[in-house]
MIPA-967234 format. One record per residue (C-alpha): residue in three letters; x, y, z. Coordinates in steps of 0.1 Angstrom, whole numbers, padded with zeros to 4 digits, always signed. Each point is the difference from the previous one (the first is absolute). Layout:
BEGIN
alaXYZ ...
//
This chain:
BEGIN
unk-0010+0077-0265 unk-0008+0023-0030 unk-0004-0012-0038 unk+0038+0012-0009 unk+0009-0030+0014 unk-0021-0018-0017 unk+0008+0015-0035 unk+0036-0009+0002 unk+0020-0001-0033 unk+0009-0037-0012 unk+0034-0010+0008 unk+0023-0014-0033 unk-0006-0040+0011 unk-0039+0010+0003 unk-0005+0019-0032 unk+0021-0031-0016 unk-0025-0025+0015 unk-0031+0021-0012 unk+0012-0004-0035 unk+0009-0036+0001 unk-0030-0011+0022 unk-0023-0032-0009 unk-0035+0008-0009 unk-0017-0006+0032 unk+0023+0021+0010 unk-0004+0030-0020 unk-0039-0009+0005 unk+0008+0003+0039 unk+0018+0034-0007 unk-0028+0015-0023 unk-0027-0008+0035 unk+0028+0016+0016 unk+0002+0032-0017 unk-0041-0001+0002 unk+0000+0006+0033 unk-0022-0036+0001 unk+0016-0012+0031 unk-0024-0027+0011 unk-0001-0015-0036 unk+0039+0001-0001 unk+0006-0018+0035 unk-0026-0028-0016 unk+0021-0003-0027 unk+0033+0000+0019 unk-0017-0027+0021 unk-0015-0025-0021 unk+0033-0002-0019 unk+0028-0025+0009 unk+0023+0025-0017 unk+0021+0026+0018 unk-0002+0032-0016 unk+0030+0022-0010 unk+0012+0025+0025 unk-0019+0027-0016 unk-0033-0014+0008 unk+0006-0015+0032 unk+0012+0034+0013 unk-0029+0018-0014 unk-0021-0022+0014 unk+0010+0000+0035 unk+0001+0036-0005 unk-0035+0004-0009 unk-0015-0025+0026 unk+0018+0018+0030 unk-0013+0038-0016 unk-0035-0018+0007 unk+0001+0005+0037 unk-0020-0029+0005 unk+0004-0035+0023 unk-0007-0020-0030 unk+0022+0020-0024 unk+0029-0004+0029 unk-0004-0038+0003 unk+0002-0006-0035 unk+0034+0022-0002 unk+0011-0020+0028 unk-0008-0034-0019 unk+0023+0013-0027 unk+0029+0014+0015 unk-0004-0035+0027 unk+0003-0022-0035 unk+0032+0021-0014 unk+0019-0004+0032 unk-0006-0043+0004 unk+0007+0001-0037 unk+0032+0024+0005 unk-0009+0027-0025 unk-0009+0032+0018 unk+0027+0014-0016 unk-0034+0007-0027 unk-0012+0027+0019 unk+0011+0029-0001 unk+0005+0025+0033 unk-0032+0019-0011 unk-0022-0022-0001 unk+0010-0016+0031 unk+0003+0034+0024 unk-0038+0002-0015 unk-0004-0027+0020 unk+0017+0007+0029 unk-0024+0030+0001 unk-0028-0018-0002 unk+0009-0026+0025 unk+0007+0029+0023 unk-0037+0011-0010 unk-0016-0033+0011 unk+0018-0004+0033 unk+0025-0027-0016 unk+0028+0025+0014 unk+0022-0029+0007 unk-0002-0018-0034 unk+0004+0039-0016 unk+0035+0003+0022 unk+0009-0035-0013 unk-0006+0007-0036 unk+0026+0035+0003 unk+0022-0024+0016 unk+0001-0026-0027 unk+0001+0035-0027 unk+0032+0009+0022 unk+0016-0035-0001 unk-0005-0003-0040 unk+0019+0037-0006 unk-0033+0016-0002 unk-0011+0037+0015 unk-0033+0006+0008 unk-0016+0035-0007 unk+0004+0020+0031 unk-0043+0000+0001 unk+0001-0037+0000 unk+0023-0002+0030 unk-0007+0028+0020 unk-0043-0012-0001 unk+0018-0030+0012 unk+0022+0016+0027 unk-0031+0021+0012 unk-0020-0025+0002 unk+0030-0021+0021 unk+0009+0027+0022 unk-0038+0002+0019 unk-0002-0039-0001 unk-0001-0020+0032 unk+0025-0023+0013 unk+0037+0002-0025 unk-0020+0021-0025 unk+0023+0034+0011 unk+0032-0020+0002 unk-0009-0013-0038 unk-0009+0031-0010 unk+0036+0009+0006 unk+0019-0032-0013 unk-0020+0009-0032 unk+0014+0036-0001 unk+0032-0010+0003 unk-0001-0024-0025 unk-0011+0021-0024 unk+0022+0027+0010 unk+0032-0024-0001 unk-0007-0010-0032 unk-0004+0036-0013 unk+0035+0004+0013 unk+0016-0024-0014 unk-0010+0015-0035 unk+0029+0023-0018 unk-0022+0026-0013 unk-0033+0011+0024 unk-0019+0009-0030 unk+0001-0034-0012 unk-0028-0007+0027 unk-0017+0032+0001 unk-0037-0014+0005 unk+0010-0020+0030 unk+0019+0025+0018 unk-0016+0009+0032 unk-0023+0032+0006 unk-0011+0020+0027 unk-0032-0020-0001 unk+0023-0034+0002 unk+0025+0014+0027 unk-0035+0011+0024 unk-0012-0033-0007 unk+0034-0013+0017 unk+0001+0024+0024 unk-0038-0010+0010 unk+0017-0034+0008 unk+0031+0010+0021 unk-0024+0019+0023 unk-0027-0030+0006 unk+0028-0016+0008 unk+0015+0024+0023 unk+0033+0000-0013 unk+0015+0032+0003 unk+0034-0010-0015 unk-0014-0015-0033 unk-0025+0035-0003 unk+0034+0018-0003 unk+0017-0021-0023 unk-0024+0000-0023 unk-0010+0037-0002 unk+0041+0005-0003 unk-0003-0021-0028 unk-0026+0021-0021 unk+0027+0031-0012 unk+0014-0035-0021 unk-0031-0005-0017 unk-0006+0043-0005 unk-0028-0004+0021 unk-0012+0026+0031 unk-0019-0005+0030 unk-0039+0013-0003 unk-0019+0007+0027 unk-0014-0031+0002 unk+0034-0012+0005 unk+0001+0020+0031 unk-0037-0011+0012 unk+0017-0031-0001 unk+0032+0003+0022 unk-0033+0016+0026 unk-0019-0034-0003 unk+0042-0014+0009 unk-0002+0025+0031 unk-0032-0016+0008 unk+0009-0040-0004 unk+0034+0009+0023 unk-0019+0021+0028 unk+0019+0030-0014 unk-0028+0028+0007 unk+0030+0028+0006 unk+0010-0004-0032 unk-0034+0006-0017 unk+0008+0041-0003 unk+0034-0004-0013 unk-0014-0017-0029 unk-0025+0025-0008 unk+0024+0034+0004 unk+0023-0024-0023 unk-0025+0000-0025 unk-0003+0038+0001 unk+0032+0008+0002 unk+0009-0022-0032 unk-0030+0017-0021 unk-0018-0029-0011 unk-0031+0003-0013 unk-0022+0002+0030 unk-0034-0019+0001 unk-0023-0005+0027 unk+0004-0035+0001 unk+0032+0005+0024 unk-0021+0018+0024 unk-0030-0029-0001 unk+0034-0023+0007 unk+0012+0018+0028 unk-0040-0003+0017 unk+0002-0034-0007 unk+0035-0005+0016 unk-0012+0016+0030 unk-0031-0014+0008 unk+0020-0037-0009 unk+0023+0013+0035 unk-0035+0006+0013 unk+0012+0041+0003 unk-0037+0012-0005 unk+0006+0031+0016 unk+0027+0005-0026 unk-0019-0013-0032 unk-0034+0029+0014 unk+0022+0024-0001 unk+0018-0006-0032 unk-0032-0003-0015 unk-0015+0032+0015 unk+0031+0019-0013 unk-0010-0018-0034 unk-0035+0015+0006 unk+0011+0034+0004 unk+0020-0002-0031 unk+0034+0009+0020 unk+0034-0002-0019 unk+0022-0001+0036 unk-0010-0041+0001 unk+0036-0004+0008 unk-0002+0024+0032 unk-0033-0019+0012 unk+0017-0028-0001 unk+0033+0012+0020 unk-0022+0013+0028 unk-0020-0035+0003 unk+0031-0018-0001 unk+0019+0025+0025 unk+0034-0002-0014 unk+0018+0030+0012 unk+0017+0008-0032 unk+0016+0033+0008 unk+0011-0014+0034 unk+0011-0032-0017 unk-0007-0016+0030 unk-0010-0039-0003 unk-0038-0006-0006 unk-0024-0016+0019 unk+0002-0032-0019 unk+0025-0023+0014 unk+0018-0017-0027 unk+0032-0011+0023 unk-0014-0036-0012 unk+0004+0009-0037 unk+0024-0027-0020 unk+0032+0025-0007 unk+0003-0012-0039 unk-0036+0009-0004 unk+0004+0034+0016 unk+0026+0005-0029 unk-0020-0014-0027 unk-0025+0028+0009 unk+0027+0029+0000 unk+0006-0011-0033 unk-0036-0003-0010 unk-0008+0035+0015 unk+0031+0021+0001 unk-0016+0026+0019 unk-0001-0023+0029 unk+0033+0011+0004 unk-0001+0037-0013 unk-0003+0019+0030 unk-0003+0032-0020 unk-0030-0010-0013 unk-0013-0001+0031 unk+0006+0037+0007 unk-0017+0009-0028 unk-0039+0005+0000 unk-0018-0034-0010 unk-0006+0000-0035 unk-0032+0005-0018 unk-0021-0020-0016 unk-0005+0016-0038 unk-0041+0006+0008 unk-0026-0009+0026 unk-0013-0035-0008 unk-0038-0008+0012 unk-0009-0032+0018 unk-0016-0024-0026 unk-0022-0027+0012 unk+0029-0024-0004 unk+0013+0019+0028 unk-0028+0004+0023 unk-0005-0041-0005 unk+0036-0006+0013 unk-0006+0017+0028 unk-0033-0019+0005 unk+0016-0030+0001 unk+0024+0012+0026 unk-0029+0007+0023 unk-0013-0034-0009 unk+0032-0020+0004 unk-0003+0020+0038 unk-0036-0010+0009 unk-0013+0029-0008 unk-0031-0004-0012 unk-0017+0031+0006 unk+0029+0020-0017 unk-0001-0018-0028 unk-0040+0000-0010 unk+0006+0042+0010 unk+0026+0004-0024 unk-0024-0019-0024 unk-0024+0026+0004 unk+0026+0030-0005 unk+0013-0014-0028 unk-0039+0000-0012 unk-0006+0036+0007 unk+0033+0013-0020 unk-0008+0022-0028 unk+0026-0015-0024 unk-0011-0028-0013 unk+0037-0019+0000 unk-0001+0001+0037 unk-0034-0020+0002 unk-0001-0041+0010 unk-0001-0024-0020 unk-0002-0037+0002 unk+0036-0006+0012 unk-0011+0029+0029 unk-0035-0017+0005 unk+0018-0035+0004 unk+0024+0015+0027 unk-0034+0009+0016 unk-0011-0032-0001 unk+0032-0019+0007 unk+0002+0023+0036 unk-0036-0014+0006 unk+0007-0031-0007 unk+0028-0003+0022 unk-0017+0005+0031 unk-0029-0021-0007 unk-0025+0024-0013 unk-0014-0021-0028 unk-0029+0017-0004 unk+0012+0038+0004 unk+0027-0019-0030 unk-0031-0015-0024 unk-0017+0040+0005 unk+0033+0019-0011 unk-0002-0026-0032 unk-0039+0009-0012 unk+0013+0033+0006 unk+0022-0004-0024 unk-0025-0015-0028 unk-0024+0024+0007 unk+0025+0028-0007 unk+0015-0012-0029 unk+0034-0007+0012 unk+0005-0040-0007 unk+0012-0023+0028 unk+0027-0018-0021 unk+0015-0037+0010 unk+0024+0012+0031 unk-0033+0012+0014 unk-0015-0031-0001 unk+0022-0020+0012 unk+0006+0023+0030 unk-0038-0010+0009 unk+0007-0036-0008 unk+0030+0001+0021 unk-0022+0017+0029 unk-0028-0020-0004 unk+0026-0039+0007 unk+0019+0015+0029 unk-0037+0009+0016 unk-0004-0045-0011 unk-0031+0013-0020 unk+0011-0018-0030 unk-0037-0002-0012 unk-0002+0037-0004 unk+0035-0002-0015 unk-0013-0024-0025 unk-0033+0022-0002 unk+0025+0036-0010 unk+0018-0023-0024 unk-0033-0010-0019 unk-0010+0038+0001 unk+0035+0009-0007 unk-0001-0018-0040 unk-0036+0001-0004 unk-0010+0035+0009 unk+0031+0016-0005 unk+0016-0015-0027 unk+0036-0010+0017 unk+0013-0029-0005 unk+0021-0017+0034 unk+0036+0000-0006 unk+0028-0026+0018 unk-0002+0026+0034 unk-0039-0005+0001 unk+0002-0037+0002 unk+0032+0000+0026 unk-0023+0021+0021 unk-0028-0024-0002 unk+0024-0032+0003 unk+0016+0015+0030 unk-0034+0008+0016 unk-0013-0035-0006 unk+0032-0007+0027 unk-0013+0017+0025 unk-0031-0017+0002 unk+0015-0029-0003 unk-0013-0010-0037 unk+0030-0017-0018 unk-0029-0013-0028 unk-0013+0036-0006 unk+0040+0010-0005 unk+0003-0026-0026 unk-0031+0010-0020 unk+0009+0034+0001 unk+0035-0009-0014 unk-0014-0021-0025 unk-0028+0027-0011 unk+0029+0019-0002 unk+0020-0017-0025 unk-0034-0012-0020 unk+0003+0040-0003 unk+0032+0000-0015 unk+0015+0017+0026 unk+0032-0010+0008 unk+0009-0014+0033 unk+0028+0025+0020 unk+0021-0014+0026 unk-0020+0011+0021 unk-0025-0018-0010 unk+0014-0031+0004 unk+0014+0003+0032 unk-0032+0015+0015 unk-0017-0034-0012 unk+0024-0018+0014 unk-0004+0020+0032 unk-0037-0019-0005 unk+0008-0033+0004 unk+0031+0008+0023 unk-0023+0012+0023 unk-0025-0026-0005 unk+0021-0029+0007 unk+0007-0011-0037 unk+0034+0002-0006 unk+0002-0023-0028 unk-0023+0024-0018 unk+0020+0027+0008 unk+0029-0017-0019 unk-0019-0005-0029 unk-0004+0038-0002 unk+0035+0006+0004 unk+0010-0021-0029 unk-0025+0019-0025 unk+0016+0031+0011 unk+0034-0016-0002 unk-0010-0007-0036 unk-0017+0031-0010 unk+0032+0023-0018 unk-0021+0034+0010 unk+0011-0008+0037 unk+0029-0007+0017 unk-0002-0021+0034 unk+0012+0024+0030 unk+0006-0008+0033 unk-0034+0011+0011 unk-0013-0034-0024 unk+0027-0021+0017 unk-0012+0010+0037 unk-0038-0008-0005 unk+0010-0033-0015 unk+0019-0007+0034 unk-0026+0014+0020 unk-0029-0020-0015 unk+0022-0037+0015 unk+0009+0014+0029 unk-0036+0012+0012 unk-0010-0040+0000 unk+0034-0009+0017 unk+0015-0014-0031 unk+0036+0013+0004 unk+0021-0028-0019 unk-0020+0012-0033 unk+0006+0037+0013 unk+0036-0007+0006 unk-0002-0018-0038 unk-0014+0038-0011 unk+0026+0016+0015 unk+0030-0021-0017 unk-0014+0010-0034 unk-0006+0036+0007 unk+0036-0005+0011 unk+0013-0014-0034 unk-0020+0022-0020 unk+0019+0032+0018 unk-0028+0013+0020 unk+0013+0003+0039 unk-0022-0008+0026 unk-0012+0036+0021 unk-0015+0000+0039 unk-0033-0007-0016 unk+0013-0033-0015 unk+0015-0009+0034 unk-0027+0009+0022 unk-0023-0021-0022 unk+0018-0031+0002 unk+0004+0010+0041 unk-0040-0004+0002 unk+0002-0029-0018 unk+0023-0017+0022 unk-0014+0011+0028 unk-0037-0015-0015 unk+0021-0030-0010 unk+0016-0003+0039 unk+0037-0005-0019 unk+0022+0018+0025 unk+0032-0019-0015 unk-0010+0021-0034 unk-0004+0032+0021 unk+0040+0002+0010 unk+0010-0011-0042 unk-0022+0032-0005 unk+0014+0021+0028 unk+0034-0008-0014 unk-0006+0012-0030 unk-0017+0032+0008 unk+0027+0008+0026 unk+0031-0003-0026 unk-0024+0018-0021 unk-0003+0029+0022 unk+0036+0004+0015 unk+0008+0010-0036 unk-0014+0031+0009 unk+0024+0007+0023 unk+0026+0027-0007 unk+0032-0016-0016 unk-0016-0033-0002 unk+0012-0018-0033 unk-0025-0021-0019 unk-0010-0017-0034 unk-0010+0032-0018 unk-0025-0023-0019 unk-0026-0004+0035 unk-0009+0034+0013 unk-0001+0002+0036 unk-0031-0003+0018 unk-0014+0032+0021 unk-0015-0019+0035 unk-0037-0005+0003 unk-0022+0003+0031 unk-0026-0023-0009 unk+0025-0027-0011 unk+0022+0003+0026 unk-0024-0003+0025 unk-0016-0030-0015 unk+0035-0018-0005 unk+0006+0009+0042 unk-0035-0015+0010 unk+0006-0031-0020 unk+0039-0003+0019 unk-0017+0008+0037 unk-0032-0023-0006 unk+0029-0031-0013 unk+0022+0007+0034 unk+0026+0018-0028 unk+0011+0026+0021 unk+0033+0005-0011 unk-0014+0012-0033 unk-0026+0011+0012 unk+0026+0026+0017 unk+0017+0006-0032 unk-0033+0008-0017 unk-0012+0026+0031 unk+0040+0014-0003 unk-0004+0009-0037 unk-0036+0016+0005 unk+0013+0024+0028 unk+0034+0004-0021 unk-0025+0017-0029 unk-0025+0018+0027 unk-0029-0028-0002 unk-0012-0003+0032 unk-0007-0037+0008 unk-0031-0007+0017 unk+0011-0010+0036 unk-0036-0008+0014 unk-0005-0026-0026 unk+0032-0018+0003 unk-0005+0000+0038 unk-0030-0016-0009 unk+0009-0027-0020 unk+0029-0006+0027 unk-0018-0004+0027 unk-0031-0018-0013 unk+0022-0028-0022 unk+0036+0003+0021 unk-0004+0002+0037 unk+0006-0031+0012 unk+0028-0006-0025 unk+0028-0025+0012 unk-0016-0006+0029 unk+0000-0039-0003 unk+0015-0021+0019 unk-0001-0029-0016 unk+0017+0007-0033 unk+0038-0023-0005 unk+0034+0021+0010 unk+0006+0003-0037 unk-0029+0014-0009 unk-0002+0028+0030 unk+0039+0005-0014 unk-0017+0008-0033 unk-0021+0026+0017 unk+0029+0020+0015 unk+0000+0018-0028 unk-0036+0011-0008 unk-0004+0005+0036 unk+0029+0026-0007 unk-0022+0016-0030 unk-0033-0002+0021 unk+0017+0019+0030 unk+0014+0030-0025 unk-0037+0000-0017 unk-0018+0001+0036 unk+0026+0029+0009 unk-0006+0022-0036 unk-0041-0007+0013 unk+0008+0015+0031 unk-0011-0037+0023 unk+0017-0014+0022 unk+0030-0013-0008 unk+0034-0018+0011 unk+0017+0037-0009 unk-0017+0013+0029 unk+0009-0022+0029 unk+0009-0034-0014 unk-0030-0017+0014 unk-0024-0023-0017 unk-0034+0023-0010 unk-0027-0023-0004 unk-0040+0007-0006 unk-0026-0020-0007 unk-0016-0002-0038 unk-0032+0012+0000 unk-0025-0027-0007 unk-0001-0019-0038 unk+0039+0018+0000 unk+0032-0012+0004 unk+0020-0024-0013 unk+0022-0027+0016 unk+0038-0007-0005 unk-0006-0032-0017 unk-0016+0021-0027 unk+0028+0025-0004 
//
């Protein structure tokens, strides 16, 4: 946010209520106008009076354009005591989209989206910087972060419409800088439809798409596996005369090596290197679309979604302009050289692949170029070391790095915790903790939140739920603040460590920390910690909450509490879960109508199976059918050899008694029935076959008799 903001004129009610302020305040004002900040918030906060809105505003104003935690907390604490005591009518919209900004800043994007929310509510307009920092910040979140990013556009954009004259709100209508930022959120999302509404909507707000708009609609291609589509957008570009940059051509190399095309991506960037202007025509021969022919291509898209097809021949009319076709590809207006932004995509294409040797070669290329824009640096020396890493070569990894010290070219905090990252999954924690020591002591960078996940998650796999606490804890003493993924990877600890009831405790801190919001990911270790010690009813207790707090269970939930009751020997629980999962699935099914509220569930292997060996081992064959049924029904093959197994070891000599009373061998009619349909799916011996009795003897510590059925 720049200082224009800040040097607002005074509205009438604020100039009134300079005039007519009390003393302190006009003392407050004068510390104010100073520019003495830290002496003003004293001020403001050893007095029980609340200043006039003047002060207040400029005040908030001037903590947020700190940029500092401290500074942020404090504006917190004030605009926090306006809203219990009802008066944030006080502030006005500068002073709090200044804050927004600086929440966005300090990673508080949620409580910055909350405060443009409550601006929107209380007929205010935030400055188009204020929300689009927010909306840019949004639209690259995990979890609901793009889908926010969008509620928050159109809020802003609905209110903008309502108004009777568009000049009225000139600072917060949207720019090409805000619409991007929105269009960076449709396309993590993947939602084609939403992509084109939006960039329809920008000839309302006099705005025209860039080029980065268009490098975005390639990243769109990407998330929707639209790789035929990348070349459209680029001749659109041409053929529109925007501004050409070589950014679009860095985003096409990184579209293809994200489809894995490295073939593609060399040869894009060896026409880069050769400073050729016919890009387009490269690119029409690696694709082979038969233009002049107008054949189909090679790319079978006969799987496409129709509506999105004809949000594209919207997007990029020359999709459907077979003239242009005809024509020779356009031209890009000059050659544009490889950069080494370019030459590290490509790296990290080779990487992604496993290959290492490709990578460290282009690493020496990129050393011997004579332009010194195409040379590494430390994001191309970290791809280095991040291919090393992943296939083990720790010490190849720790060379690349005093390379890089030795040349001058800094290993930065990604670097590090690559190494770190390395160094846990090879369970050498020690040297992990020895990097980390050299990491702030020799180098001078401090861990951040991704550091100590690394290390918490490494203390798992050696089975170290203490060390995972400490290293949470050292990270807080820090002042690092916990992620979500910090909290469920310590509760992963003690999950896995047979302390549930620990476990819990971190899920309520998180629960209770406003910087997080409990997922279903949260929910799921919380089950699985019970179930791993057999505990189901408290498991089942987990579930009912997860339930009323809107979170729907997923296979993972299911096949936790499946282990559990198969740890817990509860077959009776097993069919109340098999119920469940089986109304939950046949929603899937084509025409099948269902409480829109519980999304179907998509069938699981490892539940499945786990739900049928409970059924076979508890003589419940009948379900045990229905479970088998519904694996083959979504092509999971059921593991035969195992059931037969089971069958023959615990069920051979199944109503064989004699002795059992008439009513109870009536009783069995029925099972038998199920056993003889189960036997015949196994491929045994059965009553199908001939009708006769099959009989065969448990192998020894087996079998079970009828008066235990």
């Amino acid at each position: 946010m720049n200082a224009v903001l800040l040097q607002s004129p005074l509205s009438p009610f604020q100039r009134a209520a300079t005039t007519n302020a009390e003393p302190r305040d006009q003392k407050l004002l004068s510390l104010l106008r100073d520019r003495k900040t830290e002496e003003a918030w004293h001020a403001y906060a050893h007095s029980t009076h609340l200043p006039n809105p003047t002060c207040l505003s400029r005040l908030v104003c001037q903590l947020s354009y700190q940029n500092t935690l401290s500074s942020l907390t404090r504006a917190q604490s004030i605009v926090t005591r306006l809203r219990n005591e009802r008066q944030l009518h006080r502030l006005d919209a500068n002073c709090l989209g200044l804050l927004a900004v600086a929440a966005t800043k300090a990673g508080h994007t949620l409580y910055a989206a909350s405060v443009l929310r409550s601006m929107i509510r209380s007929g205010y307009l935030p400055h188009v910087k204020a929300w689009t920092a927010v909306v840019a910040r949004l639209s690259s979140a995990p979890d609901d972060g793009p889908v926010e990013a969008l509620k928050l556009f159109r809020s802003v954009t609905r209110r903008l419409r309502k108004l009777p004259d568009k000049d009225m709100a000139a600072a917060s209508r949207p720019d090409t800088t805000a619409i991007n930022a929105v269009l960076n959120a449709c396309a993590n999302l993947g939602d084609a439809k939403a992509f084109l509404q939006v960039f329809d909507e920008m000839p309302q707000f006099d705005v025209s798409p860039d080029a980065l708009s268009y490098n975005t609609m390639m990243k769109l291609c990407c998330k929707i596996g639209r790789k035929d589509l990348l070349l459209f957008v680029l001749e659109r570009v041409l053929q529109l005369g925007i501004p050409f940059c070589v950014t679009s051509l860095q985003s096409l190399v990184s579209a293809y090596v994200e489809f894995g095309d490295l073939e593609t991506a060399e040869k894009l960037v060896q026409a880069m290197r050769e400073q050729r202007r016919d890009i387009c025509r490269v690119l029409r021969e690696c694709s082979n679309l038969e233009y002049l022919s107008g054949n189909e291509s090679d790319y079978d898209n006969s799987n496409n979604d129709e509506d999105e097809d004809c949000v594209f021949e919207k997007l990029l009319p020359n999709l459907v302009d077979q003239s242009g076709h005809e024509a020779e590809p356009p031209l890009l207006p000059k050659g544009y050289a490889p950069n080494t932004r370019t030459y590290t995509t490509l790296m990290k294409g080779y990487m992604n692949a496993g290959r290492v040797s490709d990578t460290v070669r282009m690493l020496e290329a990129m050393r011997r170029q004579d332009d010194k824009g195409s040379h590494p640096d430390h994001v191309s020396y970290t791809t280095v070391v991040s291919a090393l890493v992943k296939v083990g070569s720790m010490d190849r990894a720790r060379e690349v790095l005093a390379e890089m010290t030795r040349i001058g070219v800094p290993a930065n905090l990604i670097t590090y915790n690559i190494l770190l990252k390395g160094y846990c999954k090879q369970l050498q924690i020690n040297k992990a903790k020895e990097l980390l020591k050299e990491m702030v002591d020799d180098a001078g960078i401090q861990p951040d939140v991704v550091s100590y996940n690394i290390l918490i998650d490494g203390c798992i796999l050696v089975d170290d739920s203490a060390g995972a606490l400490s290293f949470f804890n050292e990270m807080r003493a820090r002042g690092i603040a916990p992620t979500k993924i910090s909290y469920t990877t310590l509760m992963k600890a003690f999950a896995y460590s047979g302390q549930p009831k620990l476990a819990h405790k971190v899920f309520n801190e998180m629960d209770n920390d406003p910087r997080v919001k409990v997922d279903l990911i949260a929910w799921n270790m919380l089950v699985e910690g019970y179930c791993r010690l057999g505990l189901v009813e408290e498991a089942k207790k987990v579930v009912q909450k997860m339930k009323e707090n809107g979170v729907h269970p997923d296979s993972s939930t299911y096949g936790s509490l499946a282990n559990g009751i198969a740890l817990a020997r509860k077959p009776g629980e097993a069919l109340l879960l098999w119920n469940e999962v089986k109304e939950r699935c046949e929603m899937r099914k084509e025409g099948e109508k269902s409480d829109s509220s519980v999304p179907p569930l998509k069938p699981d292997g490892g539940l499945l199976d786990t739900l049928a060996d409970i059924c076979v081992r508890a003589a419940f064959f009948r379900k045990a059918l229905e479970i088998v049924a519904c694996m083959e029904e979504n092509g999971i093959a059921p593991n035969k050899t195992k059931f037969t197994r089971i069958y023959v070891e615990m069920h051979s000599r199944m109503f064989t008694s004699k002795h059992a009373s008439r009513a109870r061998q009536d009783r069995r009619i029925e099972r038998k029935r199920a056993a003889e349909a189960f036997k015949f799916w196994l491929g045994l011996p059965n009553s199908y076959y001939d009708g006769s009795e099959w009989r065969l003897e448990p192998m020894e510590g087996y079998g079970t008799t009828s008066d235990s059925v």
